[in-house]
N, C-alpha and C positions, 0 to 999 in steps of 0.2 A: 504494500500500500504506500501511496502518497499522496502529498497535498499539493492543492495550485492555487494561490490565491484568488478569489473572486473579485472581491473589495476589501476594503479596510476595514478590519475586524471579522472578515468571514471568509472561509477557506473549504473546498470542496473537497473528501476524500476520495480519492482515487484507487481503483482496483483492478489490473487487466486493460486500462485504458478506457476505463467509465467512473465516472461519479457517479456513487453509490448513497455518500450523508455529506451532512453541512458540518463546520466547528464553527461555529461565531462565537463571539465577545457578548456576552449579557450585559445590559449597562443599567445601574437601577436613573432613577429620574434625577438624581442630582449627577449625574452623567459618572458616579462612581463605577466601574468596572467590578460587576459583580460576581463573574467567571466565565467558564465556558463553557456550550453545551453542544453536544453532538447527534445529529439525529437525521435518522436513515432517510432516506427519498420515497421509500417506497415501504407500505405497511404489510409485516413480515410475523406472520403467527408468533407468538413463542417457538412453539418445536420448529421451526424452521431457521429460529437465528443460529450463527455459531460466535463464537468466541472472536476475536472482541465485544461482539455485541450480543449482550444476551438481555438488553429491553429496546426497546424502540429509541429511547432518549436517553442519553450519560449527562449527567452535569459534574461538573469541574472545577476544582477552584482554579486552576492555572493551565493555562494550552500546554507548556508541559508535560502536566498531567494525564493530560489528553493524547498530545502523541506519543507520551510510554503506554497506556493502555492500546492505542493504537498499534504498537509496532514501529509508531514510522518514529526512525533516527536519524543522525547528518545529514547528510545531502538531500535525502526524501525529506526533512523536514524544512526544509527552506521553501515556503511556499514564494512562485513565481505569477506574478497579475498572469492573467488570463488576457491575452488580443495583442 
């Protein structure tokens, strides 16, 4: 897996050369950065997810956090804008 940036704060993961979930930035209303959360594109039973993902949504305190649970390391975590 990896990531390509979308926009600022939001990043598409990738797998096989598809976006498969979002990571964005949660931001609460006084624009504090309140973590991040990852959530599939496409709704996917239970018994059908695997591992990384085993609910539809992760939240996070830190995108770190997120791409260790993901797998993705160095290079793959260097999200690139998309166009």
């Amino acid at each position: 897996m990896t990531i390509q940036q979308f926009a600022s704060g939001s990043d598409s993961v990738i797998l096989d050369g598809a976006p498969i979930a979002s990571l964005v930035r949660e931001v609460g209303r006084n624009n504090a950065v309140r973590g991040r959360l990852v959530g599939l594109f496409h709704e996917t039973s239970p018994a059908e997810l695997s591992v990384p993902f085993t609910a539809q949504r992760h939240a996070f305190g830190m995108r770190e956090a997120a791409l260790e649970r993901l797998g993705i390391q160095g290079a793959d975590a260097t999200a690139e804008p998309i166009g």
